[in-house]
N, C-alpha and C positions, 0 to 999 in steps of 0.2 A: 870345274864344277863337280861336286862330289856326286854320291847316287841321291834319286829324287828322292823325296817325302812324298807321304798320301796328300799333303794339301796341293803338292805341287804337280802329280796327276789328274788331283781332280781341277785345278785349273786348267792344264793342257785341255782336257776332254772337255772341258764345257766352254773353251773360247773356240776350239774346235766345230763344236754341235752349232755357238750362235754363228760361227760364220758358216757355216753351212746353211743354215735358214736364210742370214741373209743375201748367199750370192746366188739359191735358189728365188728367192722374191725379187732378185735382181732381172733375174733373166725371166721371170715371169712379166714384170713392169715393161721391157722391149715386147716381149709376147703380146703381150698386151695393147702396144701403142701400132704394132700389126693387125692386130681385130678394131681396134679403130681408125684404124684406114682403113680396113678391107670393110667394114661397116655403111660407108659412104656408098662404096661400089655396090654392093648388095642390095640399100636400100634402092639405088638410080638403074639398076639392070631386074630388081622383081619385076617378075611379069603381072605381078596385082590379078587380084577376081573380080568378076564380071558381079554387079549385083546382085544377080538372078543366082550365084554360085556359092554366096555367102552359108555356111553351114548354119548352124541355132547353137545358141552357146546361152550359157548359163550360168550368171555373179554371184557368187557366194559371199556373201559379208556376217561374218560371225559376232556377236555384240552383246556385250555381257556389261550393262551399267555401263552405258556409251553415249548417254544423253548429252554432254558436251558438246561430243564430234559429229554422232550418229546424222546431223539435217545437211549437215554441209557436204558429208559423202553420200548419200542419196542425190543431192543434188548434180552432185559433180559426173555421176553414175545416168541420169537423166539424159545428161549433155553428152553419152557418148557418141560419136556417128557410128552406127550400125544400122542397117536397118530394122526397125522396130520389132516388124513380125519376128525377126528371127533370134530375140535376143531376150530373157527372161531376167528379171534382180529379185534374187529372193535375200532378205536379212533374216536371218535366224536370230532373234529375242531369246537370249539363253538366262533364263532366271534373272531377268534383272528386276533389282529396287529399286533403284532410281527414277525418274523419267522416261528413259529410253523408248517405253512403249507410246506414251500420249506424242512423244516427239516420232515416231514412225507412226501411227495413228494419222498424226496431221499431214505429213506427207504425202500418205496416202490416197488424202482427200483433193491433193495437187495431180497427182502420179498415179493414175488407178492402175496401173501396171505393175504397179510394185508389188513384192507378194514378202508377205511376214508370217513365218514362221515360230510360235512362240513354242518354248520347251520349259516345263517347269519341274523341279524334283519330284520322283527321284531319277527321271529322266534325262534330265536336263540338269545344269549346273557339275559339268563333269570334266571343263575343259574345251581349248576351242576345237579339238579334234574330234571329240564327241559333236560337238555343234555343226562342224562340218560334215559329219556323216547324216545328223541330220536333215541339214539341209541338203545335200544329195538328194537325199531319199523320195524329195519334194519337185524336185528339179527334172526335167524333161530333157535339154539341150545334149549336143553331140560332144559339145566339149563344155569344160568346167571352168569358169575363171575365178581367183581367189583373189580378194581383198582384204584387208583388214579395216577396221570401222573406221578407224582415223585417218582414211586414206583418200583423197581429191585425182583419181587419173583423170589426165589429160587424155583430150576428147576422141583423140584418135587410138590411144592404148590399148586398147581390145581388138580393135582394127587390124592392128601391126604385128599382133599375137596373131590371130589365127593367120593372116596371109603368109607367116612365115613355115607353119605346120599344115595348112591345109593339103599341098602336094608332097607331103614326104611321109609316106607310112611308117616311115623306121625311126621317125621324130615322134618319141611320149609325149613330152613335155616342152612348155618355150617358157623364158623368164628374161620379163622386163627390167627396165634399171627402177628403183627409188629414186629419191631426194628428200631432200629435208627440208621441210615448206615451213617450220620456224627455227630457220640457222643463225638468226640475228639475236636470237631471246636474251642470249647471255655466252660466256666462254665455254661451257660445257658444250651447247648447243654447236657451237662454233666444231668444237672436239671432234662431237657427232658426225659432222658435214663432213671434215675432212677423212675421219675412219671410213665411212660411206664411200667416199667415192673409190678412196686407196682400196676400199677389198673389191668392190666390183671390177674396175679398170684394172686391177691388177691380178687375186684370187681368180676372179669370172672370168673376167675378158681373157689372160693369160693362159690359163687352164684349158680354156675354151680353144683358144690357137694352137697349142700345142700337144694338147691330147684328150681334145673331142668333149672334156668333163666341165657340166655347169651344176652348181650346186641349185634347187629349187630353194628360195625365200620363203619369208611366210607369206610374202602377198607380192600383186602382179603378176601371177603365172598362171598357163593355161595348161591344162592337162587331159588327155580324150576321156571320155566318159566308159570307153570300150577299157582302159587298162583300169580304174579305181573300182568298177566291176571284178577284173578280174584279181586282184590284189586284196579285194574287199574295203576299199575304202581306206580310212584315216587309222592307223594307232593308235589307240586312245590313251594307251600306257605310257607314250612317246610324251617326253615336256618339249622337245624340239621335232616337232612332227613335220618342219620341211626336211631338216634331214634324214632322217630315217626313210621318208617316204623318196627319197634322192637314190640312196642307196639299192631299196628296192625294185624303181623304175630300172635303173640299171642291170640291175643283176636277173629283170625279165629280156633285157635281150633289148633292150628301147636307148636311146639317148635322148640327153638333151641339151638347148642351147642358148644359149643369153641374145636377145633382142634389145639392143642399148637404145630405140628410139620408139618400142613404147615406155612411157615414163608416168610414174606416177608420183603424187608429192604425200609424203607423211608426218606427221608428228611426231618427235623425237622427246624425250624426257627433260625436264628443263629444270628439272632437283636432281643432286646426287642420290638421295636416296631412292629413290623410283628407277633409277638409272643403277644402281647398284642390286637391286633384288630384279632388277630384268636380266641386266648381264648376269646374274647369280643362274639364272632358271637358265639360261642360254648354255653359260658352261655347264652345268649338270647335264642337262640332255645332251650335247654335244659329247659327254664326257659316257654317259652312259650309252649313245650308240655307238662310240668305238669300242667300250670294254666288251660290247656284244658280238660285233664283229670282229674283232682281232682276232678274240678265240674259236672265233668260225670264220678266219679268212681263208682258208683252203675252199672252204663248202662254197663259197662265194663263184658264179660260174663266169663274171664278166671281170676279167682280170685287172682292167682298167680302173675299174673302181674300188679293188681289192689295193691298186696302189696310191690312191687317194686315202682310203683308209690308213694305211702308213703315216701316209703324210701327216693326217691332221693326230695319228697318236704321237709321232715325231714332236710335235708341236705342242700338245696338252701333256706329256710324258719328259720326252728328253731334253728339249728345247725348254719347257718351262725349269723343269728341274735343274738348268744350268746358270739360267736364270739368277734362282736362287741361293745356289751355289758361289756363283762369281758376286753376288749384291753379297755374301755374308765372309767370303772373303776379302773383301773390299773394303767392307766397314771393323773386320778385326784388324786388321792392317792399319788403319786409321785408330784402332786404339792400343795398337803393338803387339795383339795375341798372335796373329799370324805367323805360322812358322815355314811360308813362301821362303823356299829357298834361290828358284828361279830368278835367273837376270835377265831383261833384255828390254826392249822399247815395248812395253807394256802401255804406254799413255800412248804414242802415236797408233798401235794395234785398235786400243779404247776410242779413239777421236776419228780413226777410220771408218768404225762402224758403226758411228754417230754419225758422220757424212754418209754417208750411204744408205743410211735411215733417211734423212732428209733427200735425200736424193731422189731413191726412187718414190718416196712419199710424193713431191712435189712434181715432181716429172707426171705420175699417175691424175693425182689434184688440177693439172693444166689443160688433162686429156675433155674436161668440161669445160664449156667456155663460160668465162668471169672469175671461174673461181683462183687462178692462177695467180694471186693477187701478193703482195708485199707481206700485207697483213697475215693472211694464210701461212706465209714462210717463217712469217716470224712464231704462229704461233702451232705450228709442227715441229720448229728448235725446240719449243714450251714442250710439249705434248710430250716427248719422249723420256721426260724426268717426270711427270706427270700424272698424264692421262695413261697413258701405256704402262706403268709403274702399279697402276692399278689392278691391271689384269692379272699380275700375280693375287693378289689381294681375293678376287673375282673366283678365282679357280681354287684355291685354300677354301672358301668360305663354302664353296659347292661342296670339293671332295669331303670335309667335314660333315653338309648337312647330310648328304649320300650313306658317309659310313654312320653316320649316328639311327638315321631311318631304316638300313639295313640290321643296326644291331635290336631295334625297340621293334620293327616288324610294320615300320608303319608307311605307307604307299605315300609315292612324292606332290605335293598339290601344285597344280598348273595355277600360278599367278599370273594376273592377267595386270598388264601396265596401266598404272592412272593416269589419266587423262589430265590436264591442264587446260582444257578448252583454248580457243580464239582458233 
């Protein structure tokens, strides 16, 4: 073999980089399947609180044009067991036209407990992190629980949050698992379900086992009221305001930890397009609190989450970029520009870590019960030419709108997901 070409190190480097992500997500998936066995033991050995011991806690549900969803998550919010006195639901009504308000209105007149919050420009209409600072501001409770509008927790979910923080002063934060309460709607839906569960049992749970780090969602989690205080609250600048607000819990000296059995069920996107300007807004923020942090990863004091940071630039950075790299290799090859000079088992390398995609996908996908199904295997083979193929797509279409709004000077707008009702 002569001396290499540029095409043929930049292939080495970026079959390199994916196997590296992958035999990291490898051994996060076993991590992972050790936080759900140690989950059981945790749940059966809590020592649980006394009734009389229960703290006040306080549901934030943010709701911008949510008349859809808006009566079915008040309801489900009703039904939680707490006890009454000690537990406040405030929706923050953020500018909507819609419905939303005559449907919290009638609730009301079910629920006089409920407490709404409405906010109208130029106050209001800023974002859900603005909305969430508002509803703070309304809100009494020792701790803060967060929902989003389209969200149905199961009754005991606010329960299982605070019993898990209530004796642990050095716990910020706790974060429940999701689900996706319309996975049947169609094959996207289906997609959804299975990416859900893969990053919680594997991202969460894994991370969680092996170096103490759970990322906060935008909903199901509880966080004291003594640290959003002292941090001053929400971001507002933030498009991904659980992460950022992740970061910073951290780097106060707090952790926090995933709770897989409170659970709550949401509404996932049931159009590509809705699903494509969500994930769009996702990687932008994502993308924009690591460019903040990288360049202040030194100043960062809690080292643990400084290496988190890595990780996920690893992954919107050099992971993706290899991505890229190897798909446009691939396809010149396939029309003969490629000027690969390298030999070797190139297809069994490729179908390796196409098994191993499935693998720990499926293995993480089993860690729920039902979902370990036939049907699911078959359509996580689907999903990796696919769904996951998209993600390049996803992250192009952010970094673009990022540098275009950096060049014209114009601040990023926080899209908020359409709803589909039922």
């Amino acid at each position: 073999m002569g001396s290499l070409t540029l095409t043929d190190w930049l292939f080495i480097s970026t079959v390199l980089a994916i196997w590296v992500l992958l035999f990291y997500h490898v051994i996060l998936t076993f991590a992972g399947y050790r936080q759900f066995v140690a989950s059981f033991s945790e749940e059966e050995d809590s020592p649980g609180i006394s009734l009389e011991s229960y703290p006040t806690v306080s549901v934030l549900v943010p709701a911008h044009n949510e008349e859809q969803v808006i009566g079915r998550t008040v309801e489900a919010l009703a039904r939680l067991e707490y006890p009454k006195d000690r537990i406040e639901i405030i929706v923050v009504n953020d500018s909507s036209t819609d419905g939303t308000g005559n449907v919290l209105a009638e609730k009301q007149k079910v629920y006089p407990f409920l407490k709404i919050v409405t906010i109208n420009p130029p106050l209001g209409a800023k974002g859900k992190s603005n909305a969430l600072n508002q509803g703070f501001l309304a809100s009494s409770g020792e701790y803060i629980v967060i929902y989003d509008a389209d969200n149905t927790p199961e009754r005991r979910a606010v329960r299982r949050l605070v019993e898990r923080i209530v004796n642990d002063p050095e716990l910020g934060a706790v974060v429940g698992k999701f689900r996706t309460r319309n996975k049947n709607a169609n094959i996207l839906t289906r997609f959804v379900n299975i990416e859900t569960l893969n990053f919680q049992w594997t991202v969460q749970a894994g991370r969680c086992s092996l170096f103490g780090l759970t990322t906060i969602t935008g909903t199901n989690f509880l966080i004291r009221r003594s640290i959003l205080e002292k941090i001053e609250g929400w971001n507002i600048k933030a498009l991904t305001e659980d992460t950022e607000l992740t970061v910073r819990l951290y780097d106060e000296g707090y952790y926090i930890t995933w709770v897989p059995d409170s659970v709550t069920w949401e509404q996932e996107p049931e159009k590509w397009r809705i699903w494509i300007k969500q994930r769009t807004r996702w990687a932008r923020g994502n993308l924009g609190v690591i460019n903040y942090y990288i360049r202040n990863i030194f100043k960062l004091r809690n080292k643990r989450i400084a290496g988190d940071i890595i990780y996920f630039f690893f992954t919107y950075g050099i992971f993706f970029f290899s991505i890229l790299v190897s798909d446009a290799i691939f396809l010149l090859g396939l029309l003969g520009r490629s000027n690969l000079t390298l030999t070797g088992p190139f297809t069994i390398i490729w179908f390796m870590a196409y098994a191993m995609f499935i693998f720990e996908s499926f293995i993480s996908v089993n860690f729920e019960s039902g979902e370990g199904t036939f049907l699911n295997l078959l359509l996580i083979c689907l999903m990796y030419f696919t769904y996951c193929q998209l993600w390049l797509f996803v992250v192009v279409k952010a970094t673009i709108s990022a540098i275009s709004d950096r060049i014209s000077g114009t601040n990023a707008r926080w899209y908020k997901t359409e709803r589909s009702g039922g």
